[in-house]
N, C-alpha and C positions, 0 to 999 in steps of 0.2 A: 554566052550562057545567060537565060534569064531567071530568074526569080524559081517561074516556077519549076524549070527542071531543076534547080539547087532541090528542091524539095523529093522531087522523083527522083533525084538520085538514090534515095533513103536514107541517107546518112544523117540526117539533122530530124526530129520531131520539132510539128509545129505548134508553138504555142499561140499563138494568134496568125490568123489568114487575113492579110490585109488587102487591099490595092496594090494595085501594082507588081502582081503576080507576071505581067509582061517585060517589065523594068529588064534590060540590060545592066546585069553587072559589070563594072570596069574594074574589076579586083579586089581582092581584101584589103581588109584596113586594120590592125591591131594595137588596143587603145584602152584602159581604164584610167586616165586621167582624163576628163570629161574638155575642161578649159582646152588641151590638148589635142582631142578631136575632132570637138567646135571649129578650130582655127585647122585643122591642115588634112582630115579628111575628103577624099576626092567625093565628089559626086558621083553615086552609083555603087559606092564599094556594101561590098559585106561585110559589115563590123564588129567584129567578134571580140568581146568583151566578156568579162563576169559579171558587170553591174545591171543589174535589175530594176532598178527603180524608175520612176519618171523624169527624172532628171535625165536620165539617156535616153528617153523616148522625145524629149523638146531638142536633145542635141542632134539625134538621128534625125531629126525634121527638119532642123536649121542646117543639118550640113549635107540634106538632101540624098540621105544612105537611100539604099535598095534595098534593105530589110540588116534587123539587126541578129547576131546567131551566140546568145547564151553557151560560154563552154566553162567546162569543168563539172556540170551539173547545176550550173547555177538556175536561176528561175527570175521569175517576176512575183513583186509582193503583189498585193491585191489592188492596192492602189493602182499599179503601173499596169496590169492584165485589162481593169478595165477601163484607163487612160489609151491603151494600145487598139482597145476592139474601137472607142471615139474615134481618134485618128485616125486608124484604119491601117497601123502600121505593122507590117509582117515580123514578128519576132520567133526563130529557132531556139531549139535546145541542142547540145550535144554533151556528152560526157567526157567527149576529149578535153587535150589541154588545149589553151588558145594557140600558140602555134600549131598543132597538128588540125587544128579545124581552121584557121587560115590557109594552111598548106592542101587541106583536102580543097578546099577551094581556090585556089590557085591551081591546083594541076585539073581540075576538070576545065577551067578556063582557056590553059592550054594543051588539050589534051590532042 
């Protein structure tokens, strides 16, 4: 699954369209301690998290995510929205919890 069908599926709004809308996912990853996912994050996952800020946008780039997917409702502050459209880094929203929005992503992977 890439990127952009994550999006067509409909389940996630997108807060920024970045690059890499082709990217191959290699699985979820779930993670709000940042050191944490710096270090053991696969390359290519979808990392669903609640943190918003830019400090997850430098981590999502150093550990080479595939786009990052806001749950709970969370968002991006202002800084980080237009840190995200720079990079060019794909960030979702969903209202789920984070496991249910990892597990939504996980079964379309194997579906």
């Amino acid at each position: 699954m890439r990127v952009q069908d994550l999006i067509d599926a409909g389940n996630f709004k997108v807060l920024n369209q970045g690059e890499g809308l082709n990217r191959e996912i290699t699985g979820p990853y779930c993670c709000d301690l940042l050191s944490l996912a710096m270090g053991n994050m696969p390359a290519g996952s979808a990392w669903v998290t609640v943190m918003g800020n830019v400090n997850t946008l430098a981590v999502a780039s150093l550990a080479d995510a595939a786009c990052i997917i806001l749950a709970q409702g969370s968002t991006l502050d202002e800084n980080a929205l237009e840190k995200a459209k720079e990079q060019k880094i794909t960030v979702l929203q969903t209202q789920m919890p984070i496991f249910d929005a990892a597990l939504t992503v996980y079964r379309y992977l194997h579906a």
